[in-house]
MIZA-83384 format. One record per residue (C-alpha): chain; x, z, y negated. Coordinates in nm, 4 decimals, padded with zeros to 6 digits, m for minus. Example, Ala and Ser with C-alpha at 12.3 -4.5 7.8 and 13.67 -1.06 7.14 Angstrom:
{rec A {01.2300 00.7800 00.4500}};
{rec A {01.3670 00.7140 00.1060}};
***
This chain:
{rec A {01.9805 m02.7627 m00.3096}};
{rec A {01.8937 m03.0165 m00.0203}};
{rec A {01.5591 m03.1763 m00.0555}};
{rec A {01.2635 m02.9893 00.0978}};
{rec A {01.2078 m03.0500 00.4975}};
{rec A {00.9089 m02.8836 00.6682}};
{rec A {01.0085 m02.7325 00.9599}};
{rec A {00.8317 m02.4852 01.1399}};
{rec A {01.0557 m02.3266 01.4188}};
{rec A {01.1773 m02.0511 01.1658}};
{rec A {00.8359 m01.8572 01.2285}};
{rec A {00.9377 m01.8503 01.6078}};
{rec A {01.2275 m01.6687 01.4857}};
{rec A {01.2162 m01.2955 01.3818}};
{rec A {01.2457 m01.3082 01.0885}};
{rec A {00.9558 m01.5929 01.0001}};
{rec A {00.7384 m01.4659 01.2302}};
{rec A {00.7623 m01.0687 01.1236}};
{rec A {00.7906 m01.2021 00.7469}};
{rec A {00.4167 m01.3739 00.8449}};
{rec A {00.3298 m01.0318 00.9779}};
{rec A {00.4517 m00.8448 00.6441}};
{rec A {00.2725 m01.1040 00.4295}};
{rec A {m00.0741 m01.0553 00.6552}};
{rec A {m00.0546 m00.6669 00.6056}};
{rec A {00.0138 m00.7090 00.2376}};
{rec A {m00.3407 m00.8493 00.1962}};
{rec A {m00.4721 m00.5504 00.4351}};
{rec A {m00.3175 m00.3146 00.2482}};
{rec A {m00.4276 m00.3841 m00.1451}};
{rec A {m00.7619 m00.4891 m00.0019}};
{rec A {m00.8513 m00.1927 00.1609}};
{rec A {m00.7475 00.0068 m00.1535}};
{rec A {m00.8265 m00.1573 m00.4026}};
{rec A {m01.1676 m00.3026 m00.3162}};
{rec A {m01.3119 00.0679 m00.2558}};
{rec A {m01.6485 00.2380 m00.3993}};
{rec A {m01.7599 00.5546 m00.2836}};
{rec A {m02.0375 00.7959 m00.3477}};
{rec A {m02.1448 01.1791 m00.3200}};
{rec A {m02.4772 01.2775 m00.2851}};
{rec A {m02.6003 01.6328 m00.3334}};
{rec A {m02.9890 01.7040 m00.2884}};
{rec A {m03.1091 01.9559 m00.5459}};
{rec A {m03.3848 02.2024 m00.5333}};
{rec A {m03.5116 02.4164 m00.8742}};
{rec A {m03.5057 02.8085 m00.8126}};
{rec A {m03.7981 02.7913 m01.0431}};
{rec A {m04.0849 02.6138 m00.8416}};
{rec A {m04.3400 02.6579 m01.1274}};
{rec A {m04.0888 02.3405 m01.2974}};
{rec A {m04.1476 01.9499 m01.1668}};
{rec A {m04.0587 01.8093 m00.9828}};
{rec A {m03.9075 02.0440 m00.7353}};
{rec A {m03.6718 01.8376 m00.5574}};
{rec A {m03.4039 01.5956 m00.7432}};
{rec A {m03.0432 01.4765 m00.6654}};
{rec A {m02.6983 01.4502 m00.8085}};
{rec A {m02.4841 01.1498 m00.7412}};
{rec A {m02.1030 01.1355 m00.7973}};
{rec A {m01.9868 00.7495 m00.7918}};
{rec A {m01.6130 00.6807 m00.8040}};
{rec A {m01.3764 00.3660 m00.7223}};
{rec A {m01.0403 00.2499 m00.7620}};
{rec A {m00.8250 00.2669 m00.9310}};
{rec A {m00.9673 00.6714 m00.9170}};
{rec A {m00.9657 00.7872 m01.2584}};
{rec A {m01.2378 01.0305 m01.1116}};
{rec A {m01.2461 01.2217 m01.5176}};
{rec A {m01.4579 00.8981 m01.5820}};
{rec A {m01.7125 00.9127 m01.3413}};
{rec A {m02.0352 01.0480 m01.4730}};
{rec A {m02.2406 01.2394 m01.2453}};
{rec A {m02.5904 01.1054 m01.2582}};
{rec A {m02.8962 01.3622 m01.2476}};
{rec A {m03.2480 01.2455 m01.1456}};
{rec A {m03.4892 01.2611 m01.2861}};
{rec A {m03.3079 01.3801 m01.6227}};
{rec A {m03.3787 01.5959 m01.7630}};
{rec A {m03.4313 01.8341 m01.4354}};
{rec A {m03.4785 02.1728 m01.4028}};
{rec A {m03.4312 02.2657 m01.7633}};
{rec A {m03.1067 02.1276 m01.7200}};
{rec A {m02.9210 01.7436 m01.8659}};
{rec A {m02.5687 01.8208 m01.9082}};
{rec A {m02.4435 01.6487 m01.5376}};
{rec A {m02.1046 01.6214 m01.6656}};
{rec A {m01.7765 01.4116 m01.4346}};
{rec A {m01.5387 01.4555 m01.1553}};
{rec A {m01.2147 01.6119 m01.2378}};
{rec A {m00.8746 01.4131 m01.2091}};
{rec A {m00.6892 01.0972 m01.2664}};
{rec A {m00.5499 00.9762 m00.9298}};
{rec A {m00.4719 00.5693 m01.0455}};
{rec A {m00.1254 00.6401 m01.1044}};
{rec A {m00.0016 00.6472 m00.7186}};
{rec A {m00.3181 00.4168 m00.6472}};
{rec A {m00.2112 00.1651 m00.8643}};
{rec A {00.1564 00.1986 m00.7604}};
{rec A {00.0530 00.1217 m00.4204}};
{rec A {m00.1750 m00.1604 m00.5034}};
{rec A {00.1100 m00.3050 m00.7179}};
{rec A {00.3711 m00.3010 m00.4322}};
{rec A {00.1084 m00.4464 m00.1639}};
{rec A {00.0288 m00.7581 m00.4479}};
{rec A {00.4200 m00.7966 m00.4719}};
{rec A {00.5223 m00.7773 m00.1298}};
{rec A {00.2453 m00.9971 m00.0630}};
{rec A {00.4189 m01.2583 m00.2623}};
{rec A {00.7398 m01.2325 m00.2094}};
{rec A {00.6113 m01.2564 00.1365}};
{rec A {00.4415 m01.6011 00.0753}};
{rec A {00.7632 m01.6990 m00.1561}};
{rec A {00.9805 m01.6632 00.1325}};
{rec A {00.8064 m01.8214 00.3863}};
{rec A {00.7637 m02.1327 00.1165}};
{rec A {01.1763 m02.1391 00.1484}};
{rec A {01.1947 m02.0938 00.5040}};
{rec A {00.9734 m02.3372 00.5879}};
{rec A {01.0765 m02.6045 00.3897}};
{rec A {01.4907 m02.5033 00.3332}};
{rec A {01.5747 m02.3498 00.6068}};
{rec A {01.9078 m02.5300 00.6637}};
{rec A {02.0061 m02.4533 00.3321}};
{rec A {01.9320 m02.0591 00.3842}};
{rec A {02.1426 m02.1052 00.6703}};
{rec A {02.4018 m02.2786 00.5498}};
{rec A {02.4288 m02.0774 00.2575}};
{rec A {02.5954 m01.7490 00.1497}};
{rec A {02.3521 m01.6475 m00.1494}};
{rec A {02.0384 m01.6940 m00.0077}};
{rec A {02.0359 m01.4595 00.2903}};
{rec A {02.2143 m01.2112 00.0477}};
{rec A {01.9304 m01.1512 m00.1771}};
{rec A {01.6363 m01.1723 00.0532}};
{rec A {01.8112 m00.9031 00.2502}};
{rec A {01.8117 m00.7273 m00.1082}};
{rec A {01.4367 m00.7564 m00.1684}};
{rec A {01.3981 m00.6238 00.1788}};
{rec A {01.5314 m00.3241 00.1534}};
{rec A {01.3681 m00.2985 m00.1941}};
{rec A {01.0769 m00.3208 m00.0821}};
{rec A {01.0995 m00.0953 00.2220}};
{rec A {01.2552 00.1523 m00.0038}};
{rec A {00.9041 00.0971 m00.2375}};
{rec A {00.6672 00.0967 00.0894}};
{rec A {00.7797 00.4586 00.1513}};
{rec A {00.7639 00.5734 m00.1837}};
{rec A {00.4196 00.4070 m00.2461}};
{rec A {00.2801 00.4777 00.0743}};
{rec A {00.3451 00.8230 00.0299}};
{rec A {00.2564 00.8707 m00.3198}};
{rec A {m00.0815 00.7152 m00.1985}};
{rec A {m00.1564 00.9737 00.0992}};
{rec A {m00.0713 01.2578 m00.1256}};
{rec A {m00.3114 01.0860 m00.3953}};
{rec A {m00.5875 00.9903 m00.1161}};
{rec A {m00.6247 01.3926 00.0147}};
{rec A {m00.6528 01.5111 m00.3568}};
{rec A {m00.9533 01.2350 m00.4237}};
{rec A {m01.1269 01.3857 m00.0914}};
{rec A {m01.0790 01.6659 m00.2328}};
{rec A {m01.2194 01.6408 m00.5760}};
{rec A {m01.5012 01.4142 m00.4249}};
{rec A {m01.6041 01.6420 m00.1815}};
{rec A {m01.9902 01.7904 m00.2432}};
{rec A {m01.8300 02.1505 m00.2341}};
{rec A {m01.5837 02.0776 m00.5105}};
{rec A {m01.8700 01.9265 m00.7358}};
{rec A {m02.1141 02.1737 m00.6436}};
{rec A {m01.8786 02.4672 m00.7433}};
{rec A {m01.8268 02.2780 m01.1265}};
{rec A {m02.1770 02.2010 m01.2134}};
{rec A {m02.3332 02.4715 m01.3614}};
{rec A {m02.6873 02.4409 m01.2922}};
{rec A {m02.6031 02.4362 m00.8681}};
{rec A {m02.4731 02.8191 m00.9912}};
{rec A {m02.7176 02.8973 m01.1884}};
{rec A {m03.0883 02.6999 m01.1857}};
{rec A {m03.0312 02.4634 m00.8442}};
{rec A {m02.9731 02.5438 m00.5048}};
{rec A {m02.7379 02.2461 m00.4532}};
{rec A {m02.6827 02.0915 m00.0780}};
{rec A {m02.4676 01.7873 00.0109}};
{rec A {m02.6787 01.5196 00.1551}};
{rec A {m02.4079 01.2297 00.1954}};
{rec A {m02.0673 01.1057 00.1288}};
{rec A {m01.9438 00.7485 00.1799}};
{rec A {m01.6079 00.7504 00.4260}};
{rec A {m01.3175 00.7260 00.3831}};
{rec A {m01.2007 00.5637 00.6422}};
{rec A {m01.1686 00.2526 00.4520}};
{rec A {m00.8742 00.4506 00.2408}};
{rec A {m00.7268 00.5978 00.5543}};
{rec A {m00.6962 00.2116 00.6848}};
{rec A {m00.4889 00.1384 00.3078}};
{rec A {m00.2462 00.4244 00.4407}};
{rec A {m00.1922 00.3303 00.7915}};
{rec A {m00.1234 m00.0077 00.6743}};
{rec A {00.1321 00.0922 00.4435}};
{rec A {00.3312 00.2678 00.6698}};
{rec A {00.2866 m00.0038 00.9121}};
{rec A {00.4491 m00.2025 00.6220}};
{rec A {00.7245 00.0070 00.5796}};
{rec A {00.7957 m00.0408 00.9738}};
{rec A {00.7780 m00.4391 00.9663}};
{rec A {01.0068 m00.4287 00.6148}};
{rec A {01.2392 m00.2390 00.7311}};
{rec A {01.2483 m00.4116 01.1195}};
{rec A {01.2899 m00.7425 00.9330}};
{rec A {01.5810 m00.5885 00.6943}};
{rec A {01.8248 m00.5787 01.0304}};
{rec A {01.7382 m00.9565 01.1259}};
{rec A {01.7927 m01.0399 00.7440}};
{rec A {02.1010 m00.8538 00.7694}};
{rec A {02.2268 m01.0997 01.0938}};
{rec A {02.1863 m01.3660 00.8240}};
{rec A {02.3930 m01.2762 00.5734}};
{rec A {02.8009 m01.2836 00.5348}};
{rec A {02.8481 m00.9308 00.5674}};
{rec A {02.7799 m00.9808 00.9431}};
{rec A {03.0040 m01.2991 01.0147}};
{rec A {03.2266 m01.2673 01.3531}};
{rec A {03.5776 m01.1649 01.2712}};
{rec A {03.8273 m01.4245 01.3003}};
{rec A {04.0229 m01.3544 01.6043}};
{rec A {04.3922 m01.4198 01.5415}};
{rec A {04.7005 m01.5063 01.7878}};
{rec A {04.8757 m01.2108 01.8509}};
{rec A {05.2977 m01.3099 01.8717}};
{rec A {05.4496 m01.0893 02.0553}};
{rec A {05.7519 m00.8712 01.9273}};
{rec A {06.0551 m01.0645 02.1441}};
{rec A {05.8806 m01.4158 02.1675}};
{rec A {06.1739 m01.6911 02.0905}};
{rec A {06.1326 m01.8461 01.7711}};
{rec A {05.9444 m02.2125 01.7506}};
{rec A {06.1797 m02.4982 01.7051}};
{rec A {06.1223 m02.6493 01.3382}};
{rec A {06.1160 m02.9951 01.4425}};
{rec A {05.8892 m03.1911 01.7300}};
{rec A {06.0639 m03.3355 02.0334}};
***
């Protein structure tokens, strides 16, 4: 390998600058998701007003990675209305979380990885069969994996509004059937989460963009050699020089 060189007109190119771009939205992407904490409020009010105190409230608190069958809901005051048992959300949604999380943190450093080479080999990548080969590999690994994640993460992201939604609680705690009138009072946005999708598909886009100027790189797009045609009746050459 030739000795390292830094040399910084490969980001002016396509494919350092949109491989800075895919390494940027990386850290979007895993930080959006992965640094979230939300919560669901419901105000409660005892059918029996002769009990204190009247008024209490249920909260619902839930993060990532959204194993939402482990978040307790919380009751105060407890006991409350003749009624303790508060009980959890329903559903386990880490599994495409994760997956997307894991992708972003990996892309993120294959990103860096790449950039590392560029910058500082970049006349070897060039010069080079192998190299351009397997990044344009990776690439289309990981655009393959940004459409797979990124959709296994918006399908996961409308069930956890779904289960976190003060309806859905409301409808499996039995005292808001039975002792409570039950009212949601606030929810934390999502917006946050919607961001982590956008920015995966964003990534899918810029890793698959990049996979065509990889592609340039590589062997498997080298000009053909053009060849001299002879035609059919041309005289022979004469073996020896003049």
């Amino acid at each position: 390998m030739a000795p390292f060189h830094l040399n910084f007109d490969p980001l002016k190119e396509p494919i350092g600058f949109i491989k800075v771009l895919e390494w940027i939205f990386a850290i979007f992407a895993f930080a959006t998701c992965g640094g979230y904490t939300g919560s669901t409020i419901i105000e409660t009010a005892c059918k029996n007003k002769t009990l204190t105190p009247t008024n209490g409230t249920l909260t619902a608190v839930f993060s990532y990675p959204f194993r939402l069958h482990k978040s307790h809901l919380k009751l105060d005051p407890s006991p409350y209305c003749n009624y303790t048992e508060s009980g959890t959300l329903y559903g386990d949604y880490s599994s495409s979380a994760e997956f997307f999380v894991s992708i972003a943190v990996f892309a993120f450093l294959y990103s860096m990885g790449a950039l590392v080479y560029y910058i500082g080999y970049f006349n070897s990548y060039r010069n080079s069969k192998k190299p351009p080969i397997v990044d344009f590999g990776f690439t289309v690994l990981f655009t393959f994996m940004w459409l797979v994640s990124s959709s296994a993460w918006a399908k996961g992201l409308a069930d956890v509004k779904i289960a976190a939604a003060g309806k859905t609680i409301m409808t499996q705690v039995e005292g808001c059937k039975i002792l409570m009138t039950c009212t949601e009072k606030s929810a934390t946005s999502f917006a946050k989460l919607n961001v982590s999708v956008v920015f995966g598909f964003l990534n899918l886009i810029l890793w698959g963009g990049n996979s065509w100027f990889i592609y340039k790189e590589t062997s498997f797009h080298a000009e053909p050699q053009l060849t001299q045609e002879i035609p059919e009746n041309a005289p022979p050459q004469p073996a020896g020089g003049m």
